[in-house]
N, C-alpha and C positions, 0 to 999 in steps of 0.2 A: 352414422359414420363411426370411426375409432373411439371406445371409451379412454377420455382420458381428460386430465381436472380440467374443471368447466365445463364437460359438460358426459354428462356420466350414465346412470339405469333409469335416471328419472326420464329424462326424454324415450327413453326404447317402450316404458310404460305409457308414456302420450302417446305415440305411433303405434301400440297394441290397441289400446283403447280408440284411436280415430279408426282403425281398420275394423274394429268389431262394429265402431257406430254407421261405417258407409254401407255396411255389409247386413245391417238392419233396417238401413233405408231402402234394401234392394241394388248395390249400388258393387262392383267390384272394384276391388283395391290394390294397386300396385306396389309395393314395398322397395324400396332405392336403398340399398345399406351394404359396405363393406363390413362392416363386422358379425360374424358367426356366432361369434358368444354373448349373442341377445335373444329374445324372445320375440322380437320381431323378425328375425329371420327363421324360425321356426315355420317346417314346409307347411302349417295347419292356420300360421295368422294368419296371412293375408292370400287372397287370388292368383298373384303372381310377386314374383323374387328377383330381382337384377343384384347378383353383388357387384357390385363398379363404385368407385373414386366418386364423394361431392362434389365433384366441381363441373363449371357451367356445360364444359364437353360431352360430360360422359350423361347427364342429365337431358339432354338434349339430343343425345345417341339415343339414350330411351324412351322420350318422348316421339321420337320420330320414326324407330320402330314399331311400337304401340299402335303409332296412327297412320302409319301405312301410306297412302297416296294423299292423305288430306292435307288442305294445308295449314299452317299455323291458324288462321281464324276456327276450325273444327279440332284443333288438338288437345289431347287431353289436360287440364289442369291440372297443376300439381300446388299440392298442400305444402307450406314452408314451413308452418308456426309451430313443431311439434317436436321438429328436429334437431331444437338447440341455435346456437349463433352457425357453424355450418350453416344450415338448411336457407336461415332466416336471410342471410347474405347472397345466396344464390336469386332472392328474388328478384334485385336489379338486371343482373344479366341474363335471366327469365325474360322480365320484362321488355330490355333496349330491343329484344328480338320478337316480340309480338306475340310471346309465347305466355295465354293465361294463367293466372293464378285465381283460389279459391280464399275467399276469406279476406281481410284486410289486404288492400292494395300496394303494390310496391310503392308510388307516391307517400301512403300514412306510414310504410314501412322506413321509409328515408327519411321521413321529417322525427320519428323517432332516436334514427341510431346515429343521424346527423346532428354532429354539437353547436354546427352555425345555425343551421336549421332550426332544431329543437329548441335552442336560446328563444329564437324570434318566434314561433310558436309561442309560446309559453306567456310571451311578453305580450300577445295579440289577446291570447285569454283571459288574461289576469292573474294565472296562479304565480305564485313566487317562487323564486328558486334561488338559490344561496348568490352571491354578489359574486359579477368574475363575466367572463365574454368568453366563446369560441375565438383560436388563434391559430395563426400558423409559422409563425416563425420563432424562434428564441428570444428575438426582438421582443416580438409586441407580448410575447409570456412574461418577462422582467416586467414592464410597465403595466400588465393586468394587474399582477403581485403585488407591486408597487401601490398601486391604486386602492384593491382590498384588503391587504396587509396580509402577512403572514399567519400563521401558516397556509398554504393553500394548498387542493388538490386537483395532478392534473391526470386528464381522462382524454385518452383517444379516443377514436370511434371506430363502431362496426367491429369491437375487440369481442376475444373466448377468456369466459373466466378472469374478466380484472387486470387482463394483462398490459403492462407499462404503466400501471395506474401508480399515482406515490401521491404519500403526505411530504410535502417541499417546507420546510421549517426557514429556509433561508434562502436570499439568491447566488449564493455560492454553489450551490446545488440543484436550485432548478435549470441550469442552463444540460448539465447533465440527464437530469431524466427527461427534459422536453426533447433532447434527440432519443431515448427509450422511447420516449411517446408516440414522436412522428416514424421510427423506426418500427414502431406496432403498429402502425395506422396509414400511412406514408397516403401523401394526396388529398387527406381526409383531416377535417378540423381538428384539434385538441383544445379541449374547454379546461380552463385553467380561472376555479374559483375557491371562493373563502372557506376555506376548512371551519365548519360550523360541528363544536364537539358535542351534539346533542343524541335524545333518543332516537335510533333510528327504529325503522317500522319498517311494513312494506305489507299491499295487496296483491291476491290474484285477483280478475276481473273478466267476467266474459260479456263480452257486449254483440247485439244483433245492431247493431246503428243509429236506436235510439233505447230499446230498455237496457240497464248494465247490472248486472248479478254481483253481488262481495259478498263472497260465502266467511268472512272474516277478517278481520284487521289481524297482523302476525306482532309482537315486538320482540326487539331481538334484547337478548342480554350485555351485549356488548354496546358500545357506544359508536356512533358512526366513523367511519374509518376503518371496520374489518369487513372483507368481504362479506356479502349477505351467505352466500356458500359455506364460510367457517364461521359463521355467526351460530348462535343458540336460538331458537327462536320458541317465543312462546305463543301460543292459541287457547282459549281468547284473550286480549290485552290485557293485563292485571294490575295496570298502572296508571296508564294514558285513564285523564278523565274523559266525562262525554263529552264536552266542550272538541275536544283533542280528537275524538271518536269521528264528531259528527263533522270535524272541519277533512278529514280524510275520505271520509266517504263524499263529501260535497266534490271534493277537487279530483277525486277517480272518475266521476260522474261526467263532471264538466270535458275534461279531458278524454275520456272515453268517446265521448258525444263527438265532438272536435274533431278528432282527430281521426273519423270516422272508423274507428275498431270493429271488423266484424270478425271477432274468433273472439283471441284472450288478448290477454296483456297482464304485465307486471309494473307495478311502483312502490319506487321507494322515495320515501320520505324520513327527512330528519326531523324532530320535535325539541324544539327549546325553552326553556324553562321546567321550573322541577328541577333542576339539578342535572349532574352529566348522567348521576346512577340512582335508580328510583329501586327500592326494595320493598319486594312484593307485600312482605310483611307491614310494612307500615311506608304506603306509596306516596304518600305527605300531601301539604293541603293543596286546596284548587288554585289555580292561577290562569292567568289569560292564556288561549290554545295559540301559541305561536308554530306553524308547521312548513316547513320548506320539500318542494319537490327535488329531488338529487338525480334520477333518470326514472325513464316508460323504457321498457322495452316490450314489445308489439309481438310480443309470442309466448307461449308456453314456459315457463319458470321450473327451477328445483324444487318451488314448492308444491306444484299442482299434486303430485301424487301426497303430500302430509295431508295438505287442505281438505283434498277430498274426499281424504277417509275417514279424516275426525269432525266434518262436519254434515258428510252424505251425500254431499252435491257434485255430479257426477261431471265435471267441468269440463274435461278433455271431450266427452260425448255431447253435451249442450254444446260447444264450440263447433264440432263437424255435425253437427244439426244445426246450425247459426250459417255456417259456410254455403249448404245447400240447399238456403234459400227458407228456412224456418222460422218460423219470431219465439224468441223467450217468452211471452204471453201467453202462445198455443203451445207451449211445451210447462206452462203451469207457473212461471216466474215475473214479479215485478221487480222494479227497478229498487236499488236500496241493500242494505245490508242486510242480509241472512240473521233470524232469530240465532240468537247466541245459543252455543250448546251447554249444556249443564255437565260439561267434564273441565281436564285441560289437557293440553297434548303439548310437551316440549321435543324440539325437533332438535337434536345436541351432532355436531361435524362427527365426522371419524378418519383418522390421519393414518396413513402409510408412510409415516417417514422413516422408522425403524428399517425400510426395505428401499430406503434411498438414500444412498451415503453422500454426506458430505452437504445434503439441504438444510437448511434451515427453520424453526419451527414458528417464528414469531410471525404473529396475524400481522393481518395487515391490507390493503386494499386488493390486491393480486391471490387469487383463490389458491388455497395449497390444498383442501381435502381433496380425499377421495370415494369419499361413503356418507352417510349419516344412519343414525339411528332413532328411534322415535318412543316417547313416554306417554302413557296414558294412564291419566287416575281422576278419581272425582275430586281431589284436591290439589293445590300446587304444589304443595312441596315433594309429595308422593312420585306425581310425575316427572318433578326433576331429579328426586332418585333414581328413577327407571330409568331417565336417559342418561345421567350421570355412568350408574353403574354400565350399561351396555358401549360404552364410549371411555370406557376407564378413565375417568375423570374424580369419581368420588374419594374426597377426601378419606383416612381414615382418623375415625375417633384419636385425640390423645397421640394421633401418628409423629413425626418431626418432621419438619417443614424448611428446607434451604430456601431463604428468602433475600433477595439482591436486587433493589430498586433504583432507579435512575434518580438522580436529583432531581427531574419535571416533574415524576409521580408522588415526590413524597407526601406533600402535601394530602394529594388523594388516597391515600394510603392509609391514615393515621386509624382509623374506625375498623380497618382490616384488620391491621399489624394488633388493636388492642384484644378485638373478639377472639385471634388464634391464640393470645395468650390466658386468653380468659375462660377459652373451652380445654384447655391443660395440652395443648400444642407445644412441642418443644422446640425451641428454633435455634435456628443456624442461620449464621449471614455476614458478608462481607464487612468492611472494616467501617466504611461512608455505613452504611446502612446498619450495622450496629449500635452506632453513635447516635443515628437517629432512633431507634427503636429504644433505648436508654433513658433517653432523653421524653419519651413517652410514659414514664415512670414502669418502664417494664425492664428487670434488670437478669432474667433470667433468659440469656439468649448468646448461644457461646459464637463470641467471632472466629475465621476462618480464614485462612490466606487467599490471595488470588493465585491466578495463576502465576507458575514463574518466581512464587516469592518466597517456597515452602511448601516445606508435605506436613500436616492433611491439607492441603487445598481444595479449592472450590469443587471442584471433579471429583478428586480422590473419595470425596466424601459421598460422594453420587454413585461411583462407581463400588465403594466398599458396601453400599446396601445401608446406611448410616442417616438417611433421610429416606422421608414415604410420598415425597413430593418435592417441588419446587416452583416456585414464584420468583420470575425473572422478566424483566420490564425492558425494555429498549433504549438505550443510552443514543446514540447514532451523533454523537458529536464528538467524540475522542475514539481514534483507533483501539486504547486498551480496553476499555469494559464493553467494547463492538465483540473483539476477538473470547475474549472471558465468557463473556456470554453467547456467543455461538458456542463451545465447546461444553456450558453448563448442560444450555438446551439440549444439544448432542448425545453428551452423559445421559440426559433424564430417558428422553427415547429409547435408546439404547438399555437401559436398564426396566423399560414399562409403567415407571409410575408417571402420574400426572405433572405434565409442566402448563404454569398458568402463566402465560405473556400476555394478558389483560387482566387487569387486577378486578374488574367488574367479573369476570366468569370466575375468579379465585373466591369474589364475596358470594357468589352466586351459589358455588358450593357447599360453602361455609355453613350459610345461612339455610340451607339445604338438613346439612348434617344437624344441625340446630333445631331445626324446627319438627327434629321426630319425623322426618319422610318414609322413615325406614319402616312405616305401619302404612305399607302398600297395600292394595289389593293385587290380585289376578284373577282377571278374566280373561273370555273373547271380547275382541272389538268390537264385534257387534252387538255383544252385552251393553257397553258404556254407550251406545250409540245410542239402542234400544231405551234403556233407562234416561236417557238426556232425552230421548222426543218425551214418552212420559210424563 
């Protein structure tokens, strides 16, 4: 369907690759897509082309012209898992009409995207998942909250890209975004649980029903709470210990099995302890693998096309050979985690908001990119230059740095604020945040007014070319540094250099520039592929 956030070129690249895989089993492929400016509608992908609307009518026009006088028991199946949330949604009213599907069943499809559902699920298996219940009314969200405490996050269901999703700090404001919720979701649960601020992770998985493939564990650099979409992500884990490793690939397994997946599927998991932000350079000592499950979803992810290329495993193709009746066994795979590759591959957002007035740029559980870009080097740090630099995020050397933090972060902040001063970063920052960075025995750092109080102010400074960056955190509890800080953000976009609204991707860069990444290689990709089986 339509490229648009949430759900973007990565799914047109699944839908390339399952049409090349039915098309090597002998097998013709029909292509359902309104949008032109993809490569699945290219006259040469697939067998046949419908441009028409996703939704259940015009699917079902096509289906029925296909099959001509048969009736629904001979009709042709269609593939949902490749499409994105469109496609994946369409499979219920596929189904209520008797109309098959290939690959995981509408039934494992709903017990996924369903938040009452998927609670009780979960709860029959054993895995864990953060404290909180599916709900439906404002009512019963107060008294979930209540019960897990604040802050919590609440999650419609059957959503595109994150949407109505929030971190709730207070019940003065959940009653607000739980109608956001039910207004994205309407009829459909909202799971409203305990915002747990750990490592988040996440698997692809292709499962035949009982073997399941994890061609890798991903961890993101951000802390749970930004969409996995603007998240950072890095391949292979460089933190999480094995402990951590192996309780993840246990619970994909488990769940996979269960929940009887035959195609892919996607999970994400939070990781607690260690700390909220674990640095690559010194990932700190072992501790007990505490791991919570936070959602499956039963289809094709934004990361299949990263996964597959940095670690070879042709996942979109194994999944429409899993659909048509194949075992991962006879296609040469056992169940378990993929040998690790001997590279790394960071997978870093890419934002259009410069070309969208008036949005906003702070992360946050509701997806804002619109692209990504991807790094590859046989070391860490090299690779998150590579992504850095193509996502314009890297810091420059000795550059100046407008920095304005919210009183929640300061604390976390302290180990940032001293390294920018300590790599001869020259800083700029509000009058609260001044006071604190002073106070950190760093005294070269000129305050600035806000807005409204005085020129140079906050912006002026942004917009004069007078900073090479910006570090700006989210207040969300007083109207003025809400409003300040939109217009900072705004400035930064607007002028091209990096704005960091989580301070874990601000340290991430940092520590990037620091560690010399700047002594890349360049290759082909199938250089570093070639060389990692080696």
């Amino acid at each position: 369907g339509p490229i648009r956030i949430g759900q973007g070129i990565e799914f047109d690249y699944c839908s390339v690759h399952a049409a090349w895989a039915l098309q090597e089993d002998g097998l013709k492929s029909i292509m359902v897509n309104s949008n032109p400016e993809t490569v699945s509608t290219d006259f040469d992908t697939s067998d046949r082309l419908y441009f028409e609307p996703l939704d259940a009518e015009s699917v079902r026009d096509v289906i029925e012209n296909e099959a001509g006088d048969a009736d629904n028991s001979d009709a042709l199946a269609s593939v949902v898992q490749f499409g994105g949330q469109t496609a994946i949604n369409l499979s219920q009213s596929l189904d209520q009409v008797g109309l098959p599907i290939l690959g995981s069943s509408a039934q494992a499809i709903d017990t996924a995207s369903d938040r009452r559902k998927f609670e009780a699920f979960m709860s029959n298996i054993g895995v864990p998942q953060p404290p909180g219940a599916a709900i439906l009314t404002v009512e019963e969200a107060l008294q979930v909250a209540d019960a897990v405490g604040y802050p919590v996050l609440v999650r419609p269901s059957y959503v595109l890209g994150g949407r109505g999703m929030e971190i709730v700090y207070g019940p003065q404001d959940l009653g607000r975004y739980m109608l956001a919720g039910i207004e994205a979701s309407p009829d459909r649960p909202v799971l409203v649980d305990k915002y747990l601020e750990g490592k988040e992770c996440e698997v692809d998985a292709v499962c035949d029903g009982e073997t399941v493939v994890i061609p890798g564990v991903m961890e993101h650099v951000e802390r749970a709470g930004v969409h996995s979409g603007d998240s950072m992500a890095i391949y292979p884990s460089v933190t999480l210990t094995s402990e951590e490793v192996d309780l993840i690939t246990d619970y994909t397994v488990t769940i996979a099995r269960n929940l009887g997946v035959k195609g892919l599927m996607n999970i994400q998991f939070v990781v607690m302890g260690g700390g909220h932000y674990r640095s690559p350079a010194s990932p700190g000592k072992e501790h007990p693998a505490d791991v919570y499950v936070l959602e499956v979803n039963p289809r094709a992810s934004r990361t299949i096309p990263f996964i597959s290329k940095v670690t070879g495993v042709p996942m979109v193709r194994l999944a429409t050979k899993v659909m048509l009746g194949h075992t991962l066994k006879e296609l040469g795979y056992e169940t378990g985690l993929w040998p690790r590759q001997k590279l790394v591959a960071v997978k870093a957002p890419v934002f259009s908001m410069s070309k969208l007035a008036g949005v906003d740029t702070h992360l946050g559980p509701e997806m804002k990119s619109t692209g990504e870009v991807m790094g590859v080097d046989y070391e860490y740090s090299a690779a998150m230059v590579k992504a850095l630099i193509a996502s314009n995020m890297l810091l420059k050397p000795d550059g100046a740095v407008l920095v304005s933090i919210a009183d929640k972060d300061k604390d976390d902040a302290v180990t940032l604020i001293k390294a920018l001063a300590e790599t001869g970063h020259k800083l700029y920052a509000t009058e609260g945040t001044t006071r604190f960075i002073r106070s950190l025995g760093v005294t070269d750092v000129t305050q600035v007014s806000k807005l409204l109080e005085g020129s140079p102010n906050v912006v002026d400074i942004v917009q004069q070319g007078l900073v090479d960056a910006v570090i700006n955190t989210l207040s969300g509890d007083q109207e003025q540094p809400m409003r300040d800080g939109f217009y900072i953000r705004r400035a930064a976009v607007e002028r091209r250099i990096p704005c960091f609204t989580s301070l874990d991707t601000a340290r991430t860069a940092l520590e990037a520039l620091s560690d010399g990444g700047a002594q890349y290689t360049i290759q082909p990709l199938q250089d570093y592929l070639q060389k990692s089986a080696g």
